[in-house]
Backbone as a ProteinNet text record, in pm:
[ID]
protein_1_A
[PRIMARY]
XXXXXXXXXXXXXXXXXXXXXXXXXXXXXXXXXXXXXXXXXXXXXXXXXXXXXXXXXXXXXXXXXXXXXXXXXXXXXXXXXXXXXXXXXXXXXXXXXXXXXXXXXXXXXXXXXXXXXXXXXXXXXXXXXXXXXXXXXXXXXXXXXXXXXXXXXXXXXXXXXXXXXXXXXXXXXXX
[TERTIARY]
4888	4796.1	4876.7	4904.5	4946.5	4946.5	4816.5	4801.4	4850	4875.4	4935.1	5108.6	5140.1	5259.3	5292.6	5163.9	5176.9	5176.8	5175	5226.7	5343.6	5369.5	5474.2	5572.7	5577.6	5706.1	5716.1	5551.7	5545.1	5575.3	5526.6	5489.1	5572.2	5650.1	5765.1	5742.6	5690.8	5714	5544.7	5452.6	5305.4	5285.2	5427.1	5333.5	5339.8	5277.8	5265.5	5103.1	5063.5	4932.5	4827.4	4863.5	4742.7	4711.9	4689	4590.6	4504.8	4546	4453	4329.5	4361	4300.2	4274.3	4235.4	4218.9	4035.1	3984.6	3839.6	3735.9	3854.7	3823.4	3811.1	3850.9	3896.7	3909.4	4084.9	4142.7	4034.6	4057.3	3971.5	4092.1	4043.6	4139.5	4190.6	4336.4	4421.1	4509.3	4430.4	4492.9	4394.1	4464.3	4416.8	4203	4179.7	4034.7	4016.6	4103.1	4117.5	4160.2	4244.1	4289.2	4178.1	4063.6	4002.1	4005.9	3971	3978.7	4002.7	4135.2	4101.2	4049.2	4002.1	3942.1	3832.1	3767	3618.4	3645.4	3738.6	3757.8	3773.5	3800.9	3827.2	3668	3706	3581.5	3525.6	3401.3	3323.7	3364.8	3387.8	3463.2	3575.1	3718	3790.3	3801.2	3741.9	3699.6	3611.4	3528.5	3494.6	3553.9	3682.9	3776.7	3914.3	3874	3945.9	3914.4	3812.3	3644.8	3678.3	3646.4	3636.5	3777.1	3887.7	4021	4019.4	4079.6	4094.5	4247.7	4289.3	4416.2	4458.4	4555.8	4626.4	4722.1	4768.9	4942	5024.4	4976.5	5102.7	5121.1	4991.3	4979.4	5085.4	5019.1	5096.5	5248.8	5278.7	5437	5524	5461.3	5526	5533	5422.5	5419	5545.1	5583.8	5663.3	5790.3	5796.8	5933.3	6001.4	5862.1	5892	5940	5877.6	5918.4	6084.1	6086.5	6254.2	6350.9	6314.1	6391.8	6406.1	6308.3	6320.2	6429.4	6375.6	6486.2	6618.2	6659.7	6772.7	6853.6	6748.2	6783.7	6760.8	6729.9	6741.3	6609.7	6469	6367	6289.6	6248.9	6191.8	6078.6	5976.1	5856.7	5805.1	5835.4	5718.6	5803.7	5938.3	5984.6	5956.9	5888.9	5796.4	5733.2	5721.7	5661.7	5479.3	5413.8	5286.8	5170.9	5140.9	5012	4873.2	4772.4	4703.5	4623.9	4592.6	4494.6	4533.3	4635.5	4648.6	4600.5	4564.9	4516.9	4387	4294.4	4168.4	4150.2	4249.5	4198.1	4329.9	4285	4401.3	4495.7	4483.2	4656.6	4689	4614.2	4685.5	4793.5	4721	4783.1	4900.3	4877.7	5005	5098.3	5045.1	5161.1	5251	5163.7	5258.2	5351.5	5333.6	5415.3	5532.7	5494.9	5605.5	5728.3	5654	5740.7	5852.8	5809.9	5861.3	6010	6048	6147	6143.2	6259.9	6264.4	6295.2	6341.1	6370.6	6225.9	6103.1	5965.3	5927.7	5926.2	5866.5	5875.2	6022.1	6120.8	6091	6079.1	6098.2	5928.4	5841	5698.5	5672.4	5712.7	5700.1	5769.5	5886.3	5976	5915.3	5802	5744.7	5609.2	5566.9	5467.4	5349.9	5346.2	5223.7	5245.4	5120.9	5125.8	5132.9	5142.2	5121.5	5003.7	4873.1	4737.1	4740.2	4774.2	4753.8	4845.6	4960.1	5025.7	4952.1	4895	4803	4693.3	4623.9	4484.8	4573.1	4630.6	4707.6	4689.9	4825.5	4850.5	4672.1	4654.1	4509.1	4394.8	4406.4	4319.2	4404.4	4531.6	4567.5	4570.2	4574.6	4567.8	4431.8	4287.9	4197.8	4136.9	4237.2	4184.6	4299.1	4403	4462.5	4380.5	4352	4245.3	4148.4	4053.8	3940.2	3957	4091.1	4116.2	4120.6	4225.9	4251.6	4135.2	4029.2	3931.2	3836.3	3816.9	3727	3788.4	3904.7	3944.6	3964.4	3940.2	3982.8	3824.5	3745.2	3611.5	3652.8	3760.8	3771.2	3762.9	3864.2	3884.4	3784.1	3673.5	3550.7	3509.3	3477.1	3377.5	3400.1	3517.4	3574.1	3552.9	3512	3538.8	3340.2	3336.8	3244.1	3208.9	3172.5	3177.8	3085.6	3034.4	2939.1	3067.8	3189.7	3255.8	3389	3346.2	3474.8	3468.8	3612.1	3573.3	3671.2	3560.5	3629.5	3663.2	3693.6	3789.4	3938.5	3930.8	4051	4103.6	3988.1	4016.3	4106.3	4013.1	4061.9	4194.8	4249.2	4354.1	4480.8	4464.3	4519.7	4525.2	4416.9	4473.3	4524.3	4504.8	4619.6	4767.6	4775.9	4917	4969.9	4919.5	4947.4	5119	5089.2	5196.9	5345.9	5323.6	5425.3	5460.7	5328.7	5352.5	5437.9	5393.3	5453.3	5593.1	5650.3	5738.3	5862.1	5822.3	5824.5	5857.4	5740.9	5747.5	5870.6	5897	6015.4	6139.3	6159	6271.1	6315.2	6194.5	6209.7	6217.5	6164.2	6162.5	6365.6	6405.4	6515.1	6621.4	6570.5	6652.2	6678.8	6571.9	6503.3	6651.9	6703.7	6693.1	6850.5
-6148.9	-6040.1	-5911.1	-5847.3	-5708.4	-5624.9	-5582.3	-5495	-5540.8	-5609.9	-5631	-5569.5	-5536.9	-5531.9	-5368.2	-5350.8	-5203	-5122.6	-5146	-5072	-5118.8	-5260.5	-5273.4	-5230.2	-5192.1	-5125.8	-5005.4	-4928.2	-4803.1	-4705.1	-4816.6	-4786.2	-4857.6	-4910.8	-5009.2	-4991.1	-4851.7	-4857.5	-4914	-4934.6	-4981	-5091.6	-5153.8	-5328.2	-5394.2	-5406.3	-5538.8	-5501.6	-5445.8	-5384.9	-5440.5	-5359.1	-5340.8	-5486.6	-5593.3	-5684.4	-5707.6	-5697.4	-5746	-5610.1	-5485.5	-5350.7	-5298	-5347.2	-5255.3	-5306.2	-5210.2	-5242.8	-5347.8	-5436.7	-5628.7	-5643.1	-5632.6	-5625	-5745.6	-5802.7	-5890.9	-6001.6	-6132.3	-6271.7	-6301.4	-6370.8	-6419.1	-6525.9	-6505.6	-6583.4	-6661.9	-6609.8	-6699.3	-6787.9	-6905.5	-6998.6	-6960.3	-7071.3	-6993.8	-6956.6	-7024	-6890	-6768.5	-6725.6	-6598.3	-6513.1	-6470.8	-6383.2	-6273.4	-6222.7	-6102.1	-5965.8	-5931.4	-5863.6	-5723.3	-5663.8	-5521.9	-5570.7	-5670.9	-5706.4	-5607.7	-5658.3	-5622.5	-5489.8	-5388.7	-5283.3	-5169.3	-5062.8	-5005.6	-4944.3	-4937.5	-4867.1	-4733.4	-4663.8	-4551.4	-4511.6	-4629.1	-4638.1	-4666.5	-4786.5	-4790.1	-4667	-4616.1	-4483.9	-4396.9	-4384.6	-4281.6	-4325.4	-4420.4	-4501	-4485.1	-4491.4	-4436.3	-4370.5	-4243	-4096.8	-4054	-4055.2	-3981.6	-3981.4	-3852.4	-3815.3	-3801.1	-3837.8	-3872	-3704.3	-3666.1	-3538.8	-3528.8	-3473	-3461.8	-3473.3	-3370.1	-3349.3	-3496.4	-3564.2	-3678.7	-3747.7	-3734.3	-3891.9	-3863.3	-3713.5	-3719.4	-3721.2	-3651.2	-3766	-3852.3	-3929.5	-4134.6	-4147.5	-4108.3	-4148.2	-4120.1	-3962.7	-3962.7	-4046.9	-4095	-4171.1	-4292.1	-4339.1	-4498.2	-4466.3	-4355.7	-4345.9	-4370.3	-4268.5	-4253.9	-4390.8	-4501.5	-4605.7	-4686.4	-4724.4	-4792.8	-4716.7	-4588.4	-4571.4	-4654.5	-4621.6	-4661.2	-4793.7	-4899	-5034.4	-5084.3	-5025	-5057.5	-5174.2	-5258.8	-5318.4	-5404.5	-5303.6	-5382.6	-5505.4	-5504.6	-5631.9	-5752.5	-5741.4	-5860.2	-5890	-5765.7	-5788.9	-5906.8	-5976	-6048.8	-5974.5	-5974.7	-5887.7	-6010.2	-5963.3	-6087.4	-5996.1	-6024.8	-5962.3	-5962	-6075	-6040.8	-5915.4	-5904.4	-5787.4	-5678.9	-5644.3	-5532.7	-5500.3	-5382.6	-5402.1	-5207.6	-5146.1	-5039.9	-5008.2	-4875	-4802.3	-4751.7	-4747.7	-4651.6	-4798.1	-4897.2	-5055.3	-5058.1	-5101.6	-5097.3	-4978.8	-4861	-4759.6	-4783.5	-4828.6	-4899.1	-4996.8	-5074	-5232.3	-5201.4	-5079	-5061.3	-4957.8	-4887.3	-4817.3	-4928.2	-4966.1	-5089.4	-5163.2	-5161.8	-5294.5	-5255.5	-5095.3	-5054.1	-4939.2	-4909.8	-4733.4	-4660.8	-4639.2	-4544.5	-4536.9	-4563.8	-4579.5	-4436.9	-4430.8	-4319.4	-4192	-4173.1	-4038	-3989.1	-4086.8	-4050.4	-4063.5	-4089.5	-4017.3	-3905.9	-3912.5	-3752.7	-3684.5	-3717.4	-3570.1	-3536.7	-3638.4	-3582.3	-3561.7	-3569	-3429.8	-3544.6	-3685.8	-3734.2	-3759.7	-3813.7	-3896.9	-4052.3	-4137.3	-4247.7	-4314.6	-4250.7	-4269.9	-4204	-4071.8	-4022.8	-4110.2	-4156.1	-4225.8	-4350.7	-4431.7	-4532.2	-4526.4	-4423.8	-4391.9	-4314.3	-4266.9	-4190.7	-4388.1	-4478	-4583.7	-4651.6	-4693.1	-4757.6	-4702.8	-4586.7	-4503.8	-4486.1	-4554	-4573.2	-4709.8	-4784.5	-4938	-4959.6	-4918.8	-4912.4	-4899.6	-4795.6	-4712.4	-4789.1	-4826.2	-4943.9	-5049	-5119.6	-5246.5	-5223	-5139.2	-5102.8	-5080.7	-5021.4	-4977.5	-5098.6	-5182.8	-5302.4	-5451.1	-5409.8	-5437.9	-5458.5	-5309.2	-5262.4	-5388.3	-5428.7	-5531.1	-5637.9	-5691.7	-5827.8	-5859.6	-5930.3	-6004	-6030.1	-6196.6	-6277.7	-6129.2	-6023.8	-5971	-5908.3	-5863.3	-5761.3	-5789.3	-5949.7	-6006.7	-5954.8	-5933.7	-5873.2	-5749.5	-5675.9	-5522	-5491.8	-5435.2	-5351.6	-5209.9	-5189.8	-5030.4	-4984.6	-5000.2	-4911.8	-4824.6	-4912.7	-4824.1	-4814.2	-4793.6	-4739.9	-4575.3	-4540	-4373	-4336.2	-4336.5	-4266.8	-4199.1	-4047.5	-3974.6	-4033.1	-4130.8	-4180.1	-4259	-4353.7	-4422.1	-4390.5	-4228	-4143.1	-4086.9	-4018.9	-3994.4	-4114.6	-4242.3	-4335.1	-4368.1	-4367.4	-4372.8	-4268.7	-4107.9	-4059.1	-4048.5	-4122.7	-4120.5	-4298.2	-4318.5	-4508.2	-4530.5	-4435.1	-4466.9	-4418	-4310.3	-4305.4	-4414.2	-4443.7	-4562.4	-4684.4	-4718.4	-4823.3	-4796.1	-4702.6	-4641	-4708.4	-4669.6	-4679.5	-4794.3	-4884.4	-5042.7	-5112.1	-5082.8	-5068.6	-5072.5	-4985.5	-4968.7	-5010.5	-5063.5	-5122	-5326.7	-5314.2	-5487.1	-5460.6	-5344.4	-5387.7	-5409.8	-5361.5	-5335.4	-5486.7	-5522.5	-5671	-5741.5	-5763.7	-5848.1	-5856.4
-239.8	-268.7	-274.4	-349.5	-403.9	-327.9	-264.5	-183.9	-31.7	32.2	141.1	103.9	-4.1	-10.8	-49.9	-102.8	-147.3	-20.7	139.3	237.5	310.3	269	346.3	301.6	141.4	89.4	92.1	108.6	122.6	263.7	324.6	481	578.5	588.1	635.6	793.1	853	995.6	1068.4	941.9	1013.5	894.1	884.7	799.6	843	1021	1074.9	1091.6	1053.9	1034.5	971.5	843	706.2	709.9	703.7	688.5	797.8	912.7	1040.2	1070.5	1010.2	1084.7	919.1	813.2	695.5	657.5	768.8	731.1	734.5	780.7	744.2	582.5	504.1	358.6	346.1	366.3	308.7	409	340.9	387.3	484.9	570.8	758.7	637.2	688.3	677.4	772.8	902.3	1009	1047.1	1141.3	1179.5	1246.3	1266.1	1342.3	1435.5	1589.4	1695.1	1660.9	1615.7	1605.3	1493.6	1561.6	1478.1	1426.6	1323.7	1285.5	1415.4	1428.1	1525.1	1505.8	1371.6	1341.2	1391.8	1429.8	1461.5	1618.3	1682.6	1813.7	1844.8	1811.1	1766.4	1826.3	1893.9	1923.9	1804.9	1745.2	1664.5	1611.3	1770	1743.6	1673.7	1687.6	1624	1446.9	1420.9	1315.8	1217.3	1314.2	1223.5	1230.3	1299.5	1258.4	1174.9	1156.5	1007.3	886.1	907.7	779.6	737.5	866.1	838.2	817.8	775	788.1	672.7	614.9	476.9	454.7	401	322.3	246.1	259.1	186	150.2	45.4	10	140.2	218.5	337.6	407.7	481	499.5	462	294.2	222	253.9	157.8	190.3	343.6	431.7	565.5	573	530.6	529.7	453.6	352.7	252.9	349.6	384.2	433.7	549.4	642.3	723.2	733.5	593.7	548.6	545.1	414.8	360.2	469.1	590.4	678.2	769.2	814.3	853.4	789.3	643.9	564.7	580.9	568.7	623.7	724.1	819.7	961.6	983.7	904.3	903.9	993.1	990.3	1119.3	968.9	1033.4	1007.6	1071	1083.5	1179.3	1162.2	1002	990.7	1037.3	1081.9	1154.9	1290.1	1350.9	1448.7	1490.8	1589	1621.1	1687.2	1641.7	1706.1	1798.5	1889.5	1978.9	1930.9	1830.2	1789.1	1919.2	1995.6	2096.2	2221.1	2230.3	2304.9	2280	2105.6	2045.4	2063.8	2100.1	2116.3	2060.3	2038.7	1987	1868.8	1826.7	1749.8	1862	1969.7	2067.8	2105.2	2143.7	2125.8	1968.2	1872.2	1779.4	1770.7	1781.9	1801.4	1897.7	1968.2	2091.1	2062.8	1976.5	1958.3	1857.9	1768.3	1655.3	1691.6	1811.2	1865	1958.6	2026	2106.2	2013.7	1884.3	1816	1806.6	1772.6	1772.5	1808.6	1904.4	1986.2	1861.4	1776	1695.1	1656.3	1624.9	1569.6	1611.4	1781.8	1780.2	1799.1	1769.4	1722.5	1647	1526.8	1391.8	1364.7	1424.9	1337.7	1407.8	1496.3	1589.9	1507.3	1470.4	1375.3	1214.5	1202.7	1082.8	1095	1218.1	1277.6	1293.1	1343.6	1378.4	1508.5	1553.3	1706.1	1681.9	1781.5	1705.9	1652.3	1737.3	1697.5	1537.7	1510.2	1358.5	1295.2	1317	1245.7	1158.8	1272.5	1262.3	1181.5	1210.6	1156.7	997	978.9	812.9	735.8	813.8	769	719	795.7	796.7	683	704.3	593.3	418.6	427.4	305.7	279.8	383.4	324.6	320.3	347.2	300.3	183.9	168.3	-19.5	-94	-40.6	-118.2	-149.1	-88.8	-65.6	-165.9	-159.5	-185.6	-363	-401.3	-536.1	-562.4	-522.7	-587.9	-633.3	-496.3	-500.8	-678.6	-723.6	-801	-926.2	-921.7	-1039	-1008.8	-906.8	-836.6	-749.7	-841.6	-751.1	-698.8	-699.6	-535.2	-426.7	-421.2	-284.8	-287.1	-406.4	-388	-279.7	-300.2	-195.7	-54.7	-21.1	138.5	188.3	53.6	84.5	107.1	216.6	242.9	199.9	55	1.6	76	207.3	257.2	368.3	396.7	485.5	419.4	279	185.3	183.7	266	189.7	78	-4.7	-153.2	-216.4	-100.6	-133.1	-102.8	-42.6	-9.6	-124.6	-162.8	-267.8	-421.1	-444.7	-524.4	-535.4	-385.4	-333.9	-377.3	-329.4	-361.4	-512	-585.4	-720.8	-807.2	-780.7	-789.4	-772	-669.6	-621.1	-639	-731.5	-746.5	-806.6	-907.9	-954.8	-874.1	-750	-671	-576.5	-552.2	-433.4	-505.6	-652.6	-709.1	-724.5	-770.5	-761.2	-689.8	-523.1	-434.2	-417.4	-416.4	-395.9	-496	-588.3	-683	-667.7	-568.3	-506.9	-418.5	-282.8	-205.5	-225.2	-397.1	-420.7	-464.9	-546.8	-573.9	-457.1	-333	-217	-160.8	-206.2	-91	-141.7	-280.3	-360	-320.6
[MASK]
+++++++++++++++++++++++++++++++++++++++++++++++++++++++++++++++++++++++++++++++++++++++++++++++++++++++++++++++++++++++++++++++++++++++++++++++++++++++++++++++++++++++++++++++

């Protein structure tokens, strides 16, 4: 699926993330104990996933933060993550800081906490999801447009072709 990839290349320091915490979007792809853990997640949290609006400044920290990871060789998504330990967003900010000490230097030096970090990430793999959504029935079916926010959505498809960009560079890196 496309969009699982459009943050991990974008977002490199929160892609152990975007599928388990993006709204419940994508369909469970894990086994059947391991449930959806955005289900688990307080209300509260989730509506401040909703509610976060996405902005240039936002995005371009996300961006610089990724750059600067790949510099620095972090690679979360080799993370090993225990989803059940997770039960909020400063859980989730926790587990993604832990994964590597350099993590939480470097989003502090581009001006988030790790909760905003989280909630920026989350609120773009949403409107990721959600775009990709509008052309892909199978994943429609996943997406809940009642807790789509679509200024985000918008936001994100303005800036598509940077993110692809992006992902571009990080597929020629892989290779």
């Amino acid at each position: 699926m496309k969009s699982r990839y459009i943050l991990a290349a974008l977002l490199a320091t929160a892609s152990i993330a975007p599928g388990a915490f993006a709204q419940q979007a994508a369909p469970a792809q894990q086994p059947a104990p391991a449930a959806n853990p955005a289900s688990q997640i307080p209300a509260s949290d989730r509506a401040a996933i909703q509610n976060y609006n996405l902005n240039d400044d936002v995005f371009h920290r996300l961006v610089a933060v990724s750059k600067e990871a790949k510099k620095q060789g972090i690679k979360p998504k080799d993370a090993q993550t225990d989803f059940s330990k997770i039960h909020s967003l400063d859980d989730l900010a926790k587990t993604v800081t832990d994964s590597d000490a350099r993590i939480g230097p470097l989003i502090q030096k581009n001006g988030f906490s790790p909760r905003d970090f989280m909630l920026a990430n989350l609120a773009l793999t949403n409107a990721a999801i959600a775009s990709e959504a509008k052309n892909n029935p199978q994943m429609a079916q996943y997406v809940d447009q009642s807790k789509v926010n679509q200024k985000n959505v918008a936001f994100y498809e303005s800036h598509k072709a940077e993110i692809n960009q992006l992902m571009s560079e990080d597929d020629g890196a892989a290779k």
